[in-house]
C-alpha positions as CSV (number, residue, x, y, z in Angstrom):
1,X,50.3,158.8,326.0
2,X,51.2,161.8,328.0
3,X,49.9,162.4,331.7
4,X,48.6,165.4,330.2
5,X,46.7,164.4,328.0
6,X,45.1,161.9,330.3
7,X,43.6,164.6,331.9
8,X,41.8,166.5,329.0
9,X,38.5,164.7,328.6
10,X,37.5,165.7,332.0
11,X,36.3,168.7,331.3
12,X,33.8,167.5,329.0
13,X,31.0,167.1,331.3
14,X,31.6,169.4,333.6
15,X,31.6,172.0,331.1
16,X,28.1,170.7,329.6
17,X,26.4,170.5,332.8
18,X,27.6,174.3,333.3
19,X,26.5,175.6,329.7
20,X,23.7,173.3,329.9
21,X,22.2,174.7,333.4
22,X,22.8,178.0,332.0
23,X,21.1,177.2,328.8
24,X,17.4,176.2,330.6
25,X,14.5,178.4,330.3
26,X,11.6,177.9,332.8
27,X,8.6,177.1,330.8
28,X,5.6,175.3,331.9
29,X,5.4,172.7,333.0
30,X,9.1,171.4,333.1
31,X,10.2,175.0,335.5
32,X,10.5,172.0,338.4
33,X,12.6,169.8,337.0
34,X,14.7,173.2,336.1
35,X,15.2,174.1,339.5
36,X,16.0,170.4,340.3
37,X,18.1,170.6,337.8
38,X,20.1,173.6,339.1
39,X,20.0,172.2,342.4
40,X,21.8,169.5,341.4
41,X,18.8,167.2,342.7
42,X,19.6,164.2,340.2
43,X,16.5,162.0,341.5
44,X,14.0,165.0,341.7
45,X,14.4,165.8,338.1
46,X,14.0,162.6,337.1
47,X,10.7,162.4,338.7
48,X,9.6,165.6,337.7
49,X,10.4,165.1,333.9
50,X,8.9,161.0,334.3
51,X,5.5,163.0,335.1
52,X,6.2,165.0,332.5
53,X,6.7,162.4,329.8
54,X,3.5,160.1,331.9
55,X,1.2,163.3,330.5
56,X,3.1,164.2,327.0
57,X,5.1,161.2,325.6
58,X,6.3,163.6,323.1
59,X,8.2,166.2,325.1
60,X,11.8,166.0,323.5
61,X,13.5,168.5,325.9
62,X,11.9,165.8,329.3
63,X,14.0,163.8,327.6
64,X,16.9,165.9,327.3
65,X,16.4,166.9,330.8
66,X,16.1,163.4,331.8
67,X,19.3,162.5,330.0
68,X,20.8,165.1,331.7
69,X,20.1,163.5,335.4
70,X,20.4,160.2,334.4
71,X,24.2,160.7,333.5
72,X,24.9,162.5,336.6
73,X,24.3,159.4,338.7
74,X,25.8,157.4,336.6
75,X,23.2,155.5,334.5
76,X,25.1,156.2,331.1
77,X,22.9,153.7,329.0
78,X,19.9,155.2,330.2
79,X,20.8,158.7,329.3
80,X,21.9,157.7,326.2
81,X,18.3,156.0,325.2
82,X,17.2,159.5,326.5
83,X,18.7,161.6,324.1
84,X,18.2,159.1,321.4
85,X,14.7,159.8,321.7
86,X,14.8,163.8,322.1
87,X,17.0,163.4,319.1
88,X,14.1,160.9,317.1
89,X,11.4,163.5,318.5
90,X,13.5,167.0,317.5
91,X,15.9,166.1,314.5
92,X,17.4,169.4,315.0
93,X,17.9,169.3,318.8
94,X,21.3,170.8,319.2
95,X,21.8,170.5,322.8
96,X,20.7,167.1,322.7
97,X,23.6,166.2,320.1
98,X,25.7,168.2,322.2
99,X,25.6,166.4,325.3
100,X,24.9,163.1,323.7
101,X,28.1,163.9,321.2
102,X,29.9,164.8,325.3
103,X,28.7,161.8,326.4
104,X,30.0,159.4,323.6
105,X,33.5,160.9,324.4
106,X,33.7,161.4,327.7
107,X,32.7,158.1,329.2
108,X,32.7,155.8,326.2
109,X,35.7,157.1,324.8
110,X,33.7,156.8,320.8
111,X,35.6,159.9,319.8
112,X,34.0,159.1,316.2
113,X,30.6,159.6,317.3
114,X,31.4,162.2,319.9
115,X,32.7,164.5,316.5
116,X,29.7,163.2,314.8
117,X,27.0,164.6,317.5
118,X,28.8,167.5,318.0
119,X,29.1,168.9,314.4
120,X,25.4,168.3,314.5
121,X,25.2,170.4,317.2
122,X,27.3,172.9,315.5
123,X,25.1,172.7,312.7
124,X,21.8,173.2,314.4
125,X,23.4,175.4,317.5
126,X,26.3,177.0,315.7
127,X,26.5,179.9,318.4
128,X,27.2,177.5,321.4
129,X,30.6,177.6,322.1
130,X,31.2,174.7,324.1
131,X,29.7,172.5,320.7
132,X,33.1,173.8,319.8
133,X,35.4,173.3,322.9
134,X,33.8,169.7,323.1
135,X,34.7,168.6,319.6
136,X,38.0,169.7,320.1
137,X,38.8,167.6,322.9
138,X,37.6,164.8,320.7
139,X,40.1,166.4,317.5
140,X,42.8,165.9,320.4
141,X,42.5,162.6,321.3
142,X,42.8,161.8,317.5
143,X,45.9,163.1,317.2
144,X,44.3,166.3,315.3
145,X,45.6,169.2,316.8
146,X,45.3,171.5,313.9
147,X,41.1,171.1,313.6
148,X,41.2,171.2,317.6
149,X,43.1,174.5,317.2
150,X,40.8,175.9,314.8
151,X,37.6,174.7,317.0
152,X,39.0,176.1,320.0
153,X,39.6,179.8,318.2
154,X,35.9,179.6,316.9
155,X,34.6,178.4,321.1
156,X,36.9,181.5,322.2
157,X,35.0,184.1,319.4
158,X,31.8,183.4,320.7
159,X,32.5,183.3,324.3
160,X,36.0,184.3,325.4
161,X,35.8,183.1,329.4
162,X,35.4,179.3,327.6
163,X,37.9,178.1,330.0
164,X,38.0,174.8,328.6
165,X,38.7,176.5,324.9
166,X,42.0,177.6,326.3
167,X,42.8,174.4,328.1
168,X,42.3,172.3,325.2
169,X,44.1,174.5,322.9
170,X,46.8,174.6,325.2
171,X,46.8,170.5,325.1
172,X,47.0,171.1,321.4
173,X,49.8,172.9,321.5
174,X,51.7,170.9,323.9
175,X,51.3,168.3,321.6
176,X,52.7,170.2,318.7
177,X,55.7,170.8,320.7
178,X,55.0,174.3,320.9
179,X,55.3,175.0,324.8
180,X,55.0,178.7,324.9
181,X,51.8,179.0,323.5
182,X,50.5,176.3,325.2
183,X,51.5,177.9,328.7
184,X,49.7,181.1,327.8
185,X,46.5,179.1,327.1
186,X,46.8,177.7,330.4
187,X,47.7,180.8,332.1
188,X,44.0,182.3,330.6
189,X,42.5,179.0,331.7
190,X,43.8,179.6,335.4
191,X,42.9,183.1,335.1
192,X,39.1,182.8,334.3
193,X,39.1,179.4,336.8
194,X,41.8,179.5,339.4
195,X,40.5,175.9,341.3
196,X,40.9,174.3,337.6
197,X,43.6,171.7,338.7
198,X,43.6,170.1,334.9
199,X,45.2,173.5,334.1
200,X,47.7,173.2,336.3
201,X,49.0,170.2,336.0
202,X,49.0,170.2,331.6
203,X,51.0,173.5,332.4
204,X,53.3,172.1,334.7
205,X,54.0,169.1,331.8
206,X,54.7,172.4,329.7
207,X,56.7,173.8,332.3
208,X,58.2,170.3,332.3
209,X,59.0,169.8,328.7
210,X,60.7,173.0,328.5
211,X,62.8,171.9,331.7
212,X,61.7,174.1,333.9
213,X,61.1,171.5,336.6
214,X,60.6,173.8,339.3
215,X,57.9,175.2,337.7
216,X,56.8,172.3,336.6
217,X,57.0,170.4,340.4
218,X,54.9,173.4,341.6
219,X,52.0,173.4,339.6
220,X,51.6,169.8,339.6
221,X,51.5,170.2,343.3
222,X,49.3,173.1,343.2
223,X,46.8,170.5,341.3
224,X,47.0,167.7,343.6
225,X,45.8,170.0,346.6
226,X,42.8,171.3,344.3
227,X,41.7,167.8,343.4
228,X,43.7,164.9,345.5
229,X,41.6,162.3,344.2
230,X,42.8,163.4,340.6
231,X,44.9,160.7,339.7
232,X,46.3,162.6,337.2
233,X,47.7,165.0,338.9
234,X,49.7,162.6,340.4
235,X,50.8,160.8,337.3
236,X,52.1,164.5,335.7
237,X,54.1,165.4,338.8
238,X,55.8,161.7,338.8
239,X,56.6,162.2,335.5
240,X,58.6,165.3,335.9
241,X,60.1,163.9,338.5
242,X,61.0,161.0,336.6
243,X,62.3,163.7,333.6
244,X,65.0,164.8,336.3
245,X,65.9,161.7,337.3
246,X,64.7,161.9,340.7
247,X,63.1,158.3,340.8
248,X,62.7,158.0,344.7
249,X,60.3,161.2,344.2
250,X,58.4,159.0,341.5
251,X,57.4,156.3,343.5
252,X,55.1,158.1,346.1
253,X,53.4,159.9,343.7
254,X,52.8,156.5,340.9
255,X,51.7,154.8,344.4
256,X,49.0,157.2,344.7
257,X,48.0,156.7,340.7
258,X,48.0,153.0,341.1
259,X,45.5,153.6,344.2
260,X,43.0,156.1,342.2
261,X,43.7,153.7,339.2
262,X,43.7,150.2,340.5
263,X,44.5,147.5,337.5
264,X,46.4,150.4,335.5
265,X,48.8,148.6,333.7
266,X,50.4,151.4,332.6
267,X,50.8,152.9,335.8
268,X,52.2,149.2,337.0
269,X,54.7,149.7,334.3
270,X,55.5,152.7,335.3
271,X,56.2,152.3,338.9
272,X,58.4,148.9,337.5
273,X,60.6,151.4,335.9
274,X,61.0,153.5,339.2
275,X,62.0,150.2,340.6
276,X,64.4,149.3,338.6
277,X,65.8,152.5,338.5
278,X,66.3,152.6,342.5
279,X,67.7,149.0,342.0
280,X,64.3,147.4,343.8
281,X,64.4,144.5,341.6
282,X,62.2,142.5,342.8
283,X,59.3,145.3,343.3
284,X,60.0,146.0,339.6
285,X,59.3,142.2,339.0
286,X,56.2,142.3,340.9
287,X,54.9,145.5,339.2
288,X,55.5,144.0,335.8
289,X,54.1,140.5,336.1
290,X,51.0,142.0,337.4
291,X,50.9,144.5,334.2
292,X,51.3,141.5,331.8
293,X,48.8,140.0,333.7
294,X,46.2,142.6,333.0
295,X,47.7,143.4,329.7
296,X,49.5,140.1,328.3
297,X,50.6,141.8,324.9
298,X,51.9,145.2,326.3
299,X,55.9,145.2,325.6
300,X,57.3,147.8,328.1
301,X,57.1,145.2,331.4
302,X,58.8,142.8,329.1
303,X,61.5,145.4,328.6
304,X,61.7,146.2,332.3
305,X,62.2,142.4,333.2
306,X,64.9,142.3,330.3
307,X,66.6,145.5,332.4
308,X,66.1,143.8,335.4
309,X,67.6,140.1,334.8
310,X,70.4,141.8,332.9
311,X,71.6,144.0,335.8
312,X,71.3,140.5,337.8
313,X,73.2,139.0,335.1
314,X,70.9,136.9,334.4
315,X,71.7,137.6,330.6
316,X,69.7,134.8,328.9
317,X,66.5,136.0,330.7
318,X,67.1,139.3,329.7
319,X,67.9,138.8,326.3
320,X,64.8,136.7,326.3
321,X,62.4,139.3,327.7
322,X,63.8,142.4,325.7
323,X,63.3,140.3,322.5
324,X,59.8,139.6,323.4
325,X,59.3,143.1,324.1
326,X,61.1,144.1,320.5
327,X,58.6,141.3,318.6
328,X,55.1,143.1,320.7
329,X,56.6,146.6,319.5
330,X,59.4,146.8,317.3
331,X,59.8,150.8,318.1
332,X,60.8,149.8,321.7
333,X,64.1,151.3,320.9
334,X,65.2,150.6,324.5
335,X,65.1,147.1,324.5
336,X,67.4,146.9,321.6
337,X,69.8,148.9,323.7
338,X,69.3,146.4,326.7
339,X,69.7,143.3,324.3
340,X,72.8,144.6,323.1
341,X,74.3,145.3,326.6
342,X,72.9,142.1,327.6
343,X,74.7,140.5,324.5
344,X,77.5,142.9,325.3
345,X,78.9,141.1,328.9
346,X,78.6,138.0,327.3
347,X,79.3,135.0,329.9
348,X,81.8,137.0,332.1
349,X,79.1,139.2,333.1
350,X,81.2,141.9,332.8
351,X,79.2,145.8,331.1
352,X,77.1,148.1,332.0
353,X,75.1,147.1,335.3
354,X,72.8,150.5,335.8
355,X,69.8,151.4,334.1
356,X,70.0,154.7,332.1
């Protein structure tokens, strides 16, 4: 998986709590938990829509408002439960499936039932464009770029400053290799919200793929100073640095996604590789028995080791780990290559000795 992609699904929530503030209408007797609502006072609106529901057990949109707070401060199960009942109470709740559909995606990663609420809300709330721009981030982590294309055109019709329309559209097309049109969507996407780091950084992976790495270097940059707690953002400009070989650059940056992201054993395979490459062999050993630790049947640690023991000469080890990594994924092309150089010096030692 790309860096860029990793950094998609975070607009889902953000972008529902803005629609969904925007969406409120004061109406008696829940104008209270409104304004808590809009004041970001997570705690007061829970209390305000709990007397709400105390007086009127059938109020569907306390619930919804309830939800709403709840997954703010983190209580995901309870705001769940929430818009279950607004949902049982209002069949044809749109915003509730919205944000429940949001919800699913974002921070269970259900992508199944995330497109499942969210055509609901489509359904019952067809003129709500983030319904759209939502369900598109779920079509792109499914690998369906086309239906998050044509979800992302309908979010844009009906409200054309969607900045998370564009963004997602441009992920789409950065997936379909088509890296022009996916650095236009990002350029709109920084146009209508220049602090959107996200933006930056998917357009510097653009910038990146089309080997413009200065480009590239810059933007990721430009995100890490909006949002240095974005791992992300680290993780996109390590891997352009990586794409131009410049593997001391890498390390720094991984060392600050394996901080953000502790027990990321993609990130710890990562940083192995910069390792290796810099001939820090036994950091790279480190980096991938801690990986294979957390995640005993990933195969790219195994291929590191296998890269690492061979450049030691320590060929049977090698040979050993890049066959293990070949049997856990047989499309590890690299570890054929390594087994063959590692078959290829034989008992002399003699071969290739850097990593490519």
């Amino acid at each position: 998986m790309s860096p860029a992609f990793r950094g998609c699904l975070v607009l889902i929530l953000s972008l529902f709590a803005l629609v969904f503030t925007r969406s409120l209408h004061a109406e008696e007797p829940i104008d209270a938990a409104e304004k808590a609502l809009k004041a970001e006072n997570w705690d007061a609106a829970i209390e305000c829509c709990n007397a709400i529901l105390k007086a009127n057990p059938k109020n569907a949109k306390a619930y919804h408002f309830r939800a709403f707070a709840f997954c703010q401060k983190g209580s995901i199960e309870k705001a769940l439960s929430d818009w279950d009942e607004a949902i049982r109470l209002d069949p044809k709740y749109g915003r509730a499936f919205g944000a429940r559909g949001a919800t699913y995606a974002l921070l269970k990663k259900d992508y199944d039932k995330g497109i499942a609420d969210l055509s609901k809300a489509i359904e019952f709330d067809p003129k709500t464009a983030n319904h759209y721009s939502n369900r598109a981030a779920c079509f792109v982590a499914k690998n369906h770029f086309d239906k998050a294309i044509e979800d992302c055109n309908q979010a844009i019709r009906l409200d054309n400053h969607d900045v998370w329309a564009f963004n997602n559209r441009g992920k789409a097309y950065l997936e379909k290799e088509e890296y022009a049109k996916a650095i236009d969507d990002y350029n709109q996407a920084i146009s209508l919200n220049p602090k959107l780091a996200t933006a930056y950084y998917n357009r510097g992976i653009a910038y990146g793929k089309k080997n413009d790495f200065q480009r590239a270097i810059s933007d990721c940059t430009e995100a890490i100073r909006l949002a240095p707690d974005d791992p992300y953002a680290y993780w996109s400009r390590a891997w352009v640095y990586n794409s131009r070989l410049d593997f001391r650059k890498t390390l720094p940056d991984l060392n600050e996604v394996i901080r953000l992201l502790p027990g990321n054993p993609t990130a710890l395979y990562e940083r192995a590789l910069s390792h290796a490459y810099n001939d820090e062999w036994d950091e790279a050993l480190a980096d991938c028995d801690e990986a294979l630790r957390l995640e005993p049947k990933m195969a790219e640690p195994h291929f590191v080791r296998g890269c690492v023991y061979i450049q030691k000469v320590e060929l049977d080890r090698g040979i050993e780990e890049c066959t293990q990594a070949i049997k856990l994924n047989p499309k590890c092309f690299n570890a054929y290559l390594y087994r063959g150089l590692g078959f290829k010096k034989g008992p002399s030692g003699q071969g290739p000795s850097r990593l490519r």
